[in-house]
C-alpha positions as CSV (number, residue, x, y, z in Angstrom):
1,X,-86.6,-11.1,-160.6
2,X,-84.8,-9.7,-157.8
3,X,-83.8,-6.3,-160.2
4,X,-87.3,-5.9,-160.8
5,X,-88.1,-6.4,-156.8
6,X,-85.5,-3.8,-155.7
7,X,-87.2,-1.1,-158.8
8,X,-90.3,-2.0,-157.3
9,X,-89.0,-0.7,-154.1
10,X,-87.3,2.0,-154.6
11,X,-90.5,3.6,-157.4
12,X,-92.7,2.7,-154.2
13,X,-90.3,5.2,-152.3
14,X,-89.7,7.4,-154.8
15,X,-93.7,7.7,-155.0
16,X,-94.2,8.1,-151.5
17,X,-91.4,11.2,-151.2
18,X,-92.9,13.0,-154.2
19,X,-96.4,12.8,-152.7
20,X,-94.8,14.2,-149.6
21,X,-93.3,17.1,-151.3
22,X,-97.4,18.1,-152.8
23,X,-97.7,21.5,-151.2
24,X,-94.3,22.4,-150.6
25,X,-92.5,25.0,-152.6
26,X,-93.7,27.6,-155.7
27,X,-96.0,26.2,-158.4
28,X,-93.3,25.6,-160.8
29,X,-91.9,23.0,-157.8
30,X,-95.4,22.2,-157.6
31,X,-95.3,21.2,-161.6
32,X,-92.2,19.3,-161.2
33,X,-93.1,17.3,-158.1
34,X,-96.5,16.3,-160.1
35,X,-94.8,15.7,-163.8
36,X,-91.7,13.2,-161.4
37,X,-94.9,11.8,-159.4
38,X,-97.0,10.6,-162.5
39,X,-94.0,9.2,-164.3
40,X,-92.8,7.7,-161.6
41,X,-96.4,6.1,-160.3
42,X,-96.1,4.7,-164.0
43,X,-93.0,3.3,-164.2
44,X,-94.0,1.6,-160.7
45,X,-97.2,0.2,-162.4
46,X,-95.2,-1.2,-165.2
47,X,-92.6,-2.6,-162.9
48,X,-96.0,-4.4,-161.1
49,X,-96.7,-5.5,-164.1
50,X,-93.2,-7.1,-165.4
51,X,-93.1,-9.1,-162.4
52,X,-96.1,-10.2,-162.6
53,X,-95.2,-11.8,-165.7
54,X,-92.1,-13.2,-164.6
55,X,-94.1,-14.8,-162.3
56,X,-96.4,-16.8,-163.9
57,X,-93.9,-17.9,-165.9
């Protein structure tokens, strides 16, 4: 559980940067910030999720 804890962590950061970085730079940045930022926001939700399982186990 404590894996899962620190990825939950560090996606929650790694969200919070990219969403920093919306409006910065040219629109191919602009693409690459949004592409990191969903994939990342979904990797956190499943992370959410895993835990929640371990959990309620």
């Amino acid at each position: 559980m404590a894996f899962v804890g620190l990825q939950i962590a560090a996606h929650t950061r790694a969200v919070a940067d990219l969403n920093a970085l919306q409006g910065v730079g040219s629109k191919e940045m602009q693409d690459v910030v949004k592409q990191a930022e969903s994939a990342t926001s979904n990797h956190l939700k499943k992370a959410k999720d895993l835990a929640n399982q371990l959990s309620s186990k």
